[in-house]
N, C-alpha and C positions, 0 to 999 in steps of 0.2 A: 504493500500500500504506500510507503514512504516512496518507494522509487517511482513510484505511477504518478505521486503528487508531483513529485519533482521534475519529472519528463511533464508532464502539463502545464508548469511555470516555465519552463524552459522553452516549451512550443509558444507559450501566448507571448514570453518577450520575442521571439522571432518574429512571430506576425506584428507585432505591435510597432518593432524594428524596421520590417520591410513598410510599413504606411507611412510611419513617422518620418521616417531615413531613406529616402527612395537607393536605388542601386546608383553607385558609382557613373555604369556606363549611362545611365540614362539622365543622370541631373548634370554630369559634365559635360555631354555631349548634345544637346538638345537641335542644335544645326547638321547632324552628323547626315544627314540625308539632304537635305540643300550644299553643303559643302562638297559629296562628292559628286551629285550632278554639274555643279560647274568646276572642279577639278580643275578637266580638260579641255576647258577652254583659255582662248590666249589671256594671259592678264599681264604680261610683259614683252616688253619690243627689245634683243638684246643687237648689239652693235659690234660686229667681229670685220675688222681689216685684215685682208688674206696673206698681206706679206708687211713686213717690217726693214724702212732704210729706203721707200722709194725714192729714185732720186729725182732729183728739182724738175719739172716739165714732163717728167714719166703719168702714166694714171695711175692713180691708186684704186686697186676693185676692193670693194667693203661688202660684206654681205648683214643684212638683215633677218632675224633671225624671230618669231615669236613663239612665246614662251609660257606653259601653263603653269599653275598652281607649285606644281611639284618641279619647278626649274627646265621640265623638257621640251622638246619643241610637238608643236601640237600645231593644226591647220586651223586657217581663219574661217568662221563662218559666213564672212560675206568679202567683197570686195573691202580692203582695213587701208587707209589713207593714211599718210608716216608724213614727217618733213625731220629732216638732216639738218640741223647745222655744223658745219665744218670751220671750228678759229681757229684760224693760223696766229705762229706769235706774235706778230705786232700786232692783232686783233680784228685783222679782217674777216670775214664771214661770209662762207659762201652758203647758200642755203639752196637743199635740193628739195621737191616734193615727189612722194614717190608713192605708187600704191603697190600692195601684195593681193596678189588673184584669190579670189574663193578657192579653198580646197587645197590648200599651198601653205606650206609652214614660214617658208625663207626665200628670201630675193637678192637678185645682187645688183652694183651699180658701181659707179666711175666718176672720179673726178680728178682734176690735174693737179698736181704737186706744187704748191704756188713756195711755198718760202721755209725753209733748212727750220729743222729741230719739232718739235712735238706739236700737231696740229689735234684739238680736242673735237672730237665728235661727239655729238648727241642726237637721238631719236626718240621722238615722239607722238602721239598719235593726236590730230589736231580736236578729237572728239572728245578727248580725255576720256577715255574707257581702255585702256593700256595704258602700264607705265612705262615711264620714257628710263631709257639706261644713256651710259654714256664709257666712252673709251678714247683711248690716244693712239695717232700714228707717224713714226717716226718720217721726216723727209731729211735727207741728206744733202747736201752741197754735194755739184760734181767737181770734179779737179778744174783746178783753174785750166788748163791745159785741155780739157775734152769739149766736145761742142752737144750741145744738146740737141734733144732728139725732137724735140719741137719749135717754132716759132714762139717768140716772148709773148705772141698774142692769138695763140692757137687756142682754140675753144676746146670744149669736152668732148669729146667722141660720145655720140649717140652708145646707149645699151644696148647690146646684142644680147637676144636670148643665146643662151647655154643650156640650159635642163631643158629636155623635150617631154617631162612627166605632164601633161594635161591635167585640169583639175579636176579632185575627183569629190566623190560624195565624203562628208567628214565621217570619219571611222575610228574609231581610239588605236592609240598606238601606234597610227601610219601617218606619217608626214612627207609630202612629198614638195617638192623645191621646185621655183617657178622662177625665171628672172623676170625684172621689175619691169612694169612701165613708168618710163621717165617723163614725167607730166611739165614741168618746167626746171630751169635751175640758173641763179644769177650766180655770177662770180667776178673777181678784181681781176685786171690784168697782172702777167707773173714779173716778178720785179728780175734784175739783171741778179745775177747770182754770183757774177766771179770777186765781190768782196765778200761774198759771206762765206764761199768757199777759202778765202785769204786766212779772215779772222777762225773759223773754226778747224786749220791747218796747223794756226799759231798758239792758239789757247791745248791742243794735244786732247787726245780720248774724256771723257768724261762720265759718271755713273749719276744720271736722274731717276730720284724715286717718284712715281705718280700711285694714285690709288682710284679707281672709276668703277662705273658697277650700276647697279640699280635706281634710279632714282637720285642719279647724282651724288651719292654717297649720302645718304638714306638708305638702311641695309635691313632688311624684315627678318628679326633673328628668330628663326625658327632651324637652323643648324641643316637648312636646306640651300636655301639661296645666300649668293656671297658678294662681297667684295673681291673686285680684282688689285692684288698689289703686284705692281711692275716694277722693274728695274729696267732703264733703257742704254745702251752703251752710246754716248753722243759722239760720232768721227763720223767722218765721210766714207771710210771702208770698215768691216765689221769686224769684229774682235779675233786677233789672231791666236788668242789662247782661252781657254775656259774661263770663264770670272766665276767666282763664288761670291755670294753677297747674303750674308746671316745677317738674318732681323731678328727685335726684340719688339715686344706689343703688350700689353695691359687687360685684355679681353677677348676673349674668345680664341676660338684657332684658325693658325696660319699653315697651311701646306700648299708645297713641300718648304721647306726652310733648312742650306740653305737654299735658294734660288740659284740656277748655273745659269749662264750665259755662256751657250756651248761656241765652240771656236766656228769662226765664218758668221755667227748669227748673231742678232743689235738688242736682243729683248730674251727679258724669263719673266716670266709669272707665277704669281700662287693666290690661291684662293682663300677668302679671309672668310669664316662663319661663326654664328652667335647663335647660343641658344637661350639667352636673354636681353630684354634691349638695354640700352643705356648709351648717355649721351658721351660725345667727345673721347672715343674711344681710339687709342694713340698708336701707333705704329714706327718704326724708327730702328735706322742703317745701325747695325752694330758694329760690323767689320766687315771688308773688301779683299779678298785673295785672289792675286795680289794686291798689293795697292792700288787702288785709282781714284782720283780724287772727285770730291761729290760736287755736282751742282745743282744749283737752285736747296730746297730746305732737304733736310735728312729724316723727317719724320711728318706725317702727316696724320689726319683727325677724319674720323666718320661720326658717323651716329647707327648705332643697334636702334632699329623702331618693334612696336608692337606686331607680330606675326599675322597680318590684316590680308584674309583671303576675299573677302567681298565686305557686302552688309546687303541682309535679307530682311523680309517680314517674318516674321516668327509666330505670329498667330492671325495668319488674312481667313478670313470665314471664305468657305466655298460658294456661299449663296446669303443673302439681306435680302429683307423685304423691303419694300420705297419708301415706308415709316420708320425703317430701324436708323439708328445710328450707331457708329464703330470704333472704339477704342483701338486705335491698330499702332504697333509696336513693329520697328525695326531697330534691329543691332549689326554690330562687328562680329566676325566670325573667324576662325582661323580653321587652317586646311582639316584638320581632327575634327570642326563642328564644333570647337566651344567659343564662348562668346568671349568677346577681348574690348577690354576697355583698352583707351587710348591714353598718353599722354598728354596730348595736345585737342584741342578738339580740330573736328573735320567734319565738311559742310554736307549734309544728307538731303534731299531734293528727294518728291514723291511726283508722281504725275498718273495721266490717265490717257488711254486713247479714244476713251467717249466722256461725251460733256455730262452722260448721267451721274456721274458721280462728280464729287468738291472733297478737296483735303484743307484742313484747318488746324496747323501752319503748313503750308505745300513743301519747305525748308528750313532749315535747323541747321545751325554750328553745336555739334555734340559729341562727347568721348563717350559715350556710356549708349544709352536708351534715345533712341528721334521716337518720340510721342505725338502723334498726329488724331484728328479726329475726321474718320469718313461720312459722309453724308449723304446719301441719294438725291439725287432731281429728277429721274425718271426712270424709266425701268428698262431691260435689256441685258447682255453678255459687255462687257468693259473689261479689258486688260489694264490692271497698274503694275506700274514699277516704282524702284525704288534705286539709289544712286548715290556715287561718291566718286569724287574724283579720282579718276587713275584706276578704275576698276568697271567689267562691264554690269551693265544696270540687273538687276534682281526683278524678275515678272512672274506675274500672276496673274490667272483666268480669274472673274467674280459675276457672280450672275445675281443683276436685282430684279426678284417678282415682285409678282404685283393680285395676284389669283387670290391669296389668302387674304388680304386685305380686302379688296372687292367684295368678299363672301360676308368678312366683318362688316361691313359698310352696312351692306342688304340687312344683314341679321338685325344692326342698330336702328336701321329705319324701322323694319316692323316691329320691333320693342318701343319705339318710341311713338307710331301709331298706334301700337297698342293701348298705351299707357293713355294714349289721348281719349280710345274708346270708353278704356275702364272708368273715367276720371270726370267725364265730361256726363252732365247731368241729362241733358236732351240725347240719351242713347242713341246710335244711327242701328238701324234693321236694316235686313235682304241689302242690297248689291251697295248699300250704301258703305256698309264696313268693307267688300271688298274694297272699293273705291278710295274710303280713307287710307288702306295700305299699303294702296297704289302710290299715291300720293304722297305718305311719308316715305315711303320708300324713295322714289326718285329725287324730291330732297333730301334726304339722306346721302342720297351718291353724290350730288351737285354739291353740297353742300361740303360731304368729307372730301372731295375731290382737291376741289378748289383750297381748301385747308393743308393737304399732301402735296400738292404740287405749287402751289402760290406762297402757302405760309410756312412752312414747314424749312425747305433752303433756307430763309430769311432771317429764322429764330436761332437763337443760341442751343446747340446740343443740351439734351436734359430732360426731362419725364413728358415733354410736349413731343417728341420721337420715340413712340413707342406705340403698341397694336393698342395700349390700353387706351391710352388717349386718342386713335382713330378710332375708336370704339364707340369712348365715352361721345366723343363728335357726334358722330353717327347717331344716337340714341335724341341726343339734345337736339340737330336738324329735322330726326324724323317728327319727332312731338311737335316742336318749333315749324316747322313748314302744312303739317297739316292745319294748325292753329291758324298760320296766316292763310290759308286757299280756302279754310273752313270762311274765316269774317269776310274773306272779300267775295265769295260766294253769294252770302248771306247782305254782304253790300246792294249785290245784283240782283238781290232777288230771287236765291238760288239756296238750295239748302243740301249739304253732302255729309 
């Protein structure tokens, strides 16, 4: 008996456990099914130059590359518009715009090598629904002595497609590579290069650290996606023995470290990742084997951000009646499905593709919860979405009826013709009561209509959006309008 009592307190704290204390995987995870639906879709644009050291008036081919959730490359769902800009060092900007085909992961494109030393690139998607990355590529002085391979004011050579893979249906897992169409591209004329080939002859090799990556060094530390740390060897010819270059950093990890720069080649990389965020997170040249002396700064600075895989609605109703009103809720989510508060706030925008519905605020600066209130104005199927910069939008199908309220309507007119029968001392007989219920009824519908559709948008969300109060309407019209058809009836000479 003792051990039966005791298995019976032990099951009802389990139960009582499991209600109180829901499971792990389900209160941590509550996005966990909107998250891997868009997974695989592009959420970043990254930026890869094919070669490293091109020299001054050569093109440089850059390929484009987009990029889902999990850092791999993944195909666009529609036609995805990018624009380039390319600064050179003294700060001129060549800017391309380019599109990647439906059904195509990656594109590539061309542009001319205007001026010696590290030109930055960036890409970004002008819709703001992909985040924009950014990278370096080296351009070199040619020998004073060689003559270059183009005119000081040779334009860009048109893109030529390369990849014959046609676009195909999106399929997970298969990316296939399309070259670009080059839609426009402005650029500076190339400046004469035989003193910058002088000056960087005379100053001898050089080692630049850069760091580029995601969102311009904004890094979503989820120990998935990285920062790039580069080392660039700065000479007009490429390094004729291996460099070794060991770094030291304060956060997260760096591999490989150290970084080689194998002999004949201008660049090494290694990949920086976080599995927490934090700001000003520091990087920095420890030693050079052999020697070579640094230029520009020896250590540079990111930031780890919040692990922000979209922001979804987290409780859209599948269906509202034209009376209801909607508490709806979106949040941050990270690639696992749990919700991630922000450090910083960031701007959340709802919209709709049918005017029957209103959001009340349509937009929100917020780290945590965008609290919006829905509203009907007429009935129908309406897709919303929901959005944040740098990510694509969150949709959803809703459908407002309109059937169940109708029926409420009807119901309240003949309780409130009723009420007029029961009430009213000169009882009506034979066809006269139908008549009266005729009649409250149709004001009743006129009445609660005009109320749902006129007054209802207009008011502030609160107990006046609700079946109860088209209800109560309805009841009040139906009494209320037989009253008035009954006196002016009775005006006429006329008795109902």
């Amino acid at each position: 008996m003792p051990v039966r009592l005791e298995q019976t307190f032990v099951l009802f704290g389990v139960l009582l456990a499991a209600v109180v204390f829901p499971s792990q995987s389900a209160g941590q995870k509550p996005m966990a099914q909107v998250a891997q639906q868009y997974a695989w879709r592009p959420v970043r644009a990254d930026i890869l130059p094919q070669s490293q050291g091109t020299k001054i008036g050569d093109s440089v081919v850059v390929r484009i590359e987009l990029l889902d959730a999990n850092g791999k490359p993944t195909n666009a769902l529609q036609n995805t518009p990018l624009v380039v800009h390319a600064v050179e060092p003294s700060g001129k900007v060549q800017e391309m715009k380019l599109e990647v085909p439906s059904g195509t992961s990656s594109t590539e494109f061309k542009f001319q090598a205007a001026e010696p030393g590290l030109t930055k690139m960036t890409v970004s998607n002008p819709e703001n629904q992909v985040l924009e990355s950014s990278n370096y590529v080296l351009i070199t002085p040619r020998s004073r002595h060689a003559k270059p391979s183009s005119s000081s004011k040779s334009k860009v050579a048109p893109a030529k497609k390369v990849f014959s893979n046609p676009p195909t249906s999106q399929v997970y897992g298969h990316a296939h590579v399309a070259n670009v169409r080059l839609v426009s591209l402005a650029f500076d004329e190339l400046q004469d290069n035989g003193n910058a080939a002088a000056a960087a002859e005379a100053a001898g090799p050089r080692i630049m650290l850069q760091v580029s990556g995601e969102h311009d060094s904004n890094v979503r530390a989820d120990n998935v996606n990285f920062e790039r740390v580069s080392v660039y060897y700065m000479d007009s010819a490429p390094s004729q023995t291996a460099i070794k270059v060991w770094l030291t950093w304060n956060h997260g990890a760096i591999e490989p470290n150290p970084l080689v720069i194998e002999k004949g080649n201008y660049t090494a990389e290694a990949h920086w990742t976080s599995g927490s965020p934090v700001k000003n997170a520091t990087v920095s040249i420890a030693r050079i084997e052999p020697a070579v002396a640094v230029q520009g700064e020896s250590s540079a600075q990111i930031n780890f951000v919040e692990p922000v895989s979209g922001v979804a609605f987290f409780n859209p109703p599948a269906s509202m009646s034209v009376v209801d009103e909607y508490d709806l809720h979106a949040r941050f989510y990270d690639i696992a499905g749990n919700f991630v508060r922000t450090s910083d706030k960031r701007s959340v925008a709802v919209s709709t593709s049918n005017p029957i519905l209103k959001f009340k605020p349509a937009s929100q600066d917020t780290d945590w919860d965008f609290d919006t209130n829905l509203t009907p104005t007429g009935w129908g199927k309406a897709q919303i979405e929901v959005a944040t910069p740098g990510y694509p939008p969150f949709e959803h199908t809703l459908v407002v009826t309109y059937m169940g309220v109708l029926l409420l309507c009807i119901a309240g007119g003949l309780l409130g013709s009723l009420g007029d029968i029961l009430t009213n001392s000169s009882a009506a007989r034979g066809w006269r009561i139908l008549g009266r219920l005729m009649v409250g009824t149709l004001a009743a519908l006129l009445c609660s209509w005009a109320y749902v559709i006129v007054g209802l948008p207009e008011v502030p969300a609160g107990i006046l959006h609700s079946r109860i109060a088209a209800f109560g309407v309805s009841i009040a019209s139906g009494w209320a309008g037989i009253i008035a058809v009954r006196r002016v009836a009775k005006w006429l000479g006329m008795e109902i």
